[in-house]
C-alpha positions as CSV (number, residue, x, y, z in Angstrom):
1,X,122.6,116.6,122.9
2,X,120.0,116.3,125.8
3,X,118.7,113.4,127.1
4,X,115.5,112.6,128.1
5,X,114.8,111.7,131.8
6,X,112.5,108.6,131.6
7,X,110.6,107.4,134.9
8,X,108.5,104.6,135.4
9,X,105.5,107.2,135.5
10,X,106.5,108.8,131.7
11,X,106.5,104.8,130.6
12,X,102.9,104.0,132.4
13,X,101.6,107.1,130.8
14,X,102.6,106.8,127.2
15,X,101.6,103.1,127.5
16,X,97.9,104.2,128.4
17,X,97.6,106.5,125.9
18,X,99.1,104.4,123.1
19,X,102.5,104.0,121.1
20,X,102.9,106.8,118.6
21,X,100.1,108.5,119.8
22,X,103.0,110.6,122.5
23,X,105.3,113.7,122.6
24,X,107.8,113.6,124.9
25,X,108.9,117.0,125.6
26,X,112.2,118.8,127.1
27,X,114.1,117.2,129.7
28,X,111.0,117.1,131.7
29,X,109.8,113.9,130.8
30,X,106.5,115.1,130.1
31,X,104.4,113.4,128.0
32,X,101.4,115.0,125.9
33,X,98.9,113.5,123.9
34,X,99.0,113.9,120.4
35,X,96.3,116.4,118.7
36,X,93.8,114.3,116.6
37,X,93.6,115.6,112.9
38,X,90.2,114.2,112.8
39,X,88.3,111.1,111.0
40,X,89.3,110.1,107.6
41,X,87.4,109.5,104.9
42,X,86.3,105.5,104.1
43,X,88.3,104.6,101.1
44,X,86.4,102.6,97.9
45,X,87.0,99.4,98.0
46,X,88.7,97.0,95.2
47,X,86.1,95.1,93.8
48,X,83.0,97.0,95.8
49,X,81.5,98.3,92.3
50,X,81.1,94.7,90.7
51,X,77.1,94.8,89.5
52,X,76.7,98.3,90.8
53,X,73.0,99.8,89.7
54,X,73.0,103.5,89.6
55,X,69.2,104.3,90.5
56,X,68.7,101.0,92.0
57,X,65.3,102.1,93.9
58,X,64.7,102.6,98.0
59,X,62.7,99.7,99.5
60,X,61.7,98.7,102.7
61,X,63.4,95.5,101.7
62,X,65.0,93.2,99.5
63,X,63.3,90.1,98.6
64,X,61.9,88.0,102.0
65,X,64.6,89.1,104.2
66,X,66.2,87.0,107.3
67,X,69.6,89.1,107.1
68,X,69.9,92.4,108.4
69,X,72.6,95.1,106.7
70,X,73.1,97.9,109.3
71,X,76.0,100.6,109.3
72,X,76.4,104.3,110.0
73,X,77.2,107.3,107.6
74,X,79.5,110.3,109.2
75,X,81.2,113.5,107.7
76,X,84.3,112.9,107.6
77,X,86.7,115.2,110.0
78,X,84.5,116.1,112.9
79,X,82.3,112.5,112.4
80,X,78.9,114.3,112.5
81,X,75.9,111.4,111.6
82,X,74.6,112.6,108.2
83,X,70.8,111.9,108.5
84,X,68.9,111.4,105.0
85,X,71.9,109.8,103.1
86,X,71.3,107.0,100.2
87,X,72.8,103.9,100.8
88,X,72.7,100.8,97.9
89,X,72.7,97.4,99.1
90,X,73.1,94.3,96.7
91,X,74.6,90.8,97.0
92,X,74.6,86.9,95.9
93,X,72.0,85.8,98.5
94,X,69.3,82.2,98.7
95,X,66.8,84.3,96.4
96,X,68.8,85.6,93.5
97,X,72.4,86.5,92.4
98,X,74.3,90.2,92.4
99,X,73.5,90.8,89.2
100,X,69.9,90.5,89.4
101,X,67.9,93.7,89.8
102,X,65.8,91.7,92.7
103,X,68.8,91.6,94.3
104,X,69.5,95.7,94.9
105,X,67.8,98.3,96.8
106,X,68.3,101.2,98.2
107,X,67.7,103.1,102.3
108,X,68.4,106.6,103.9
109,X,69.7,107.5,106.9
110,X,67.8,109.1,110.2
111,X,68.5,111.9,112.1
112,X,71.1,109.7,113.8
113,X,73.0,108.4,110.5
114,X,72.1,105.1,110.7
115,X,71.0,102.8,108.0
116,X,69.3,99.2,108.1
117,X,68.1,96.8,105.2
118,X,66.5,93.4,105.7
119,X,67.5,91.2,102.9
120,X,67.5,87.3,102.0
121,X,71.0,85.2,103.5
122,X,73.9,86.2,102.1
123,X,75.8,82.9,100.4
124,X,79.1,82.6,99.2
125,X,80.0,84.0,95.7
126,X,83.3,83.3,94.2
127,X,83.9,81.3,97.9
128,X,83.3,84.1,100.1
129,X,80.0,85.3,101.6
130,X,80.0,89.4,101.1
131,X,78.2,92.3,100.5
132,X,78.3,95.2,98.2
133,X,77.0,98.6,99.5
134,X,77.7,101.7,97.8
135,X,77.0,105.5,98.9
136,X,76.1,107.2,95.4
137,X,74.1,110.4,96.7
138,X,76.2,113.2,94.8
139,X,76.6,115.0,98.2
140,X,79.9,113.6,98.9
141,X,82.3,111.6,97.2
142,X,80.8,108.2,95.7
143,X,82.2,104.8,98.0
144,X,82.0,101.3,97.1
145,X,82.5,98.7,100.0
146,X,82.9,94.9,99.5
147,X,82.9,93.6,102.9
148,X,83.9,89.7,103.2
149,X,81.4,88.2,106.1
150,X,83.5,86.0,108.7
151,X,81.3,82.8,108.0
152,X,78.4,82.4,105.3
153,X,75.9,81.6,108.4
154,X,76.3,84.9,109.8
155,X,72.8,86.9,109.7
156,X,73.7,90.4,110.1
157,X,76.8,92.6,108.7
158,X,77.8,96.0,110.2
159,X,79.1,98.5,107.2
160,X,80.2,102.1,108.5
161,X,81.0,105.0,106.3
162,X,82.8,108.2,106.8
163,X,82.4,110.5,103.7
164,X,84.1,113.9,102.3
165,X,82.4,116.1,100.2
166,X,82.2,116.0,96.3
């Protein structure tokens, strides 16, 4: 069996780069970063469908706004922005619940994959304040997300997405 020389150097290096992101190789000591596989896809979330619209339409905004819904859309693997993707926004907010058609619309991407919405205040539904977006273009696979807000006077939420083809 060989054992593997360890120096104060080998430590300080695989502690900069990370635990479990090292190789040590030979009886060198020499550490090399491990080879990235890339950026996985953004997994549908568990209750992210509830009062999904398909078709809900693209507007400027929902309802009077005063919260802003931002996020990114990448490819998932090399992370490339994907410009001119369609992203549905809906959720209980001051002017009408998630079930109301009032309460959905739908944005694209620009050339940089980012998306905004101005909408009404989120509130709490069911005793959380969250949002529902949902990417539904055909494109790639289809992704619901149900992100849970950290307090219901928060006036912005940040959704990314990283998507894999259909």
């Amino acid at each position: 069996m060989t054992d593997l020389i360890t120096t104060r150097r080998t430590l300080l290096t695989a502690a900069s780069v990370g635990v479990g992101a090292v190789v040590a190789t030979g009886v060198s000591g020499l550490i090399i970063p491990a080879r990235a596989k890339g950026i996985a896809p953004t997994p549908s979330m568990r209750g992210g469908a509830n009062n999904y619209r398909p078709g809900a339409p693209i507007v400027e905004r929902i309802g009077g706004g005063g919260f802003l819904m931002t996020g990114t859309v990448r490819r998932a693997g090399d992370g490339a922005p994907l410009k001119g993707q369609r992203i549905q926004i809906w959720a209980h907010t001051t002017e009408g619940h998630e079930r109301d058609p009032e309460s959905h619309g739908a944005t694209l991407t620009d050339e940089n994959g980012v998306f905004r919405m101005d909408m009404p205040q989120i509130v709490p539904a069911f005793g959380q304040p969250h949002g529902h977006l949902a990417y539904d273009s055909g494109d790639f696979k289809t992704v619901f997300m149900r992100p849970v807000m950290a307090s219901a006077r928060d006036t912005s939420l940040n959704v990314d997405f990283v998507l894999e083809p259909a």
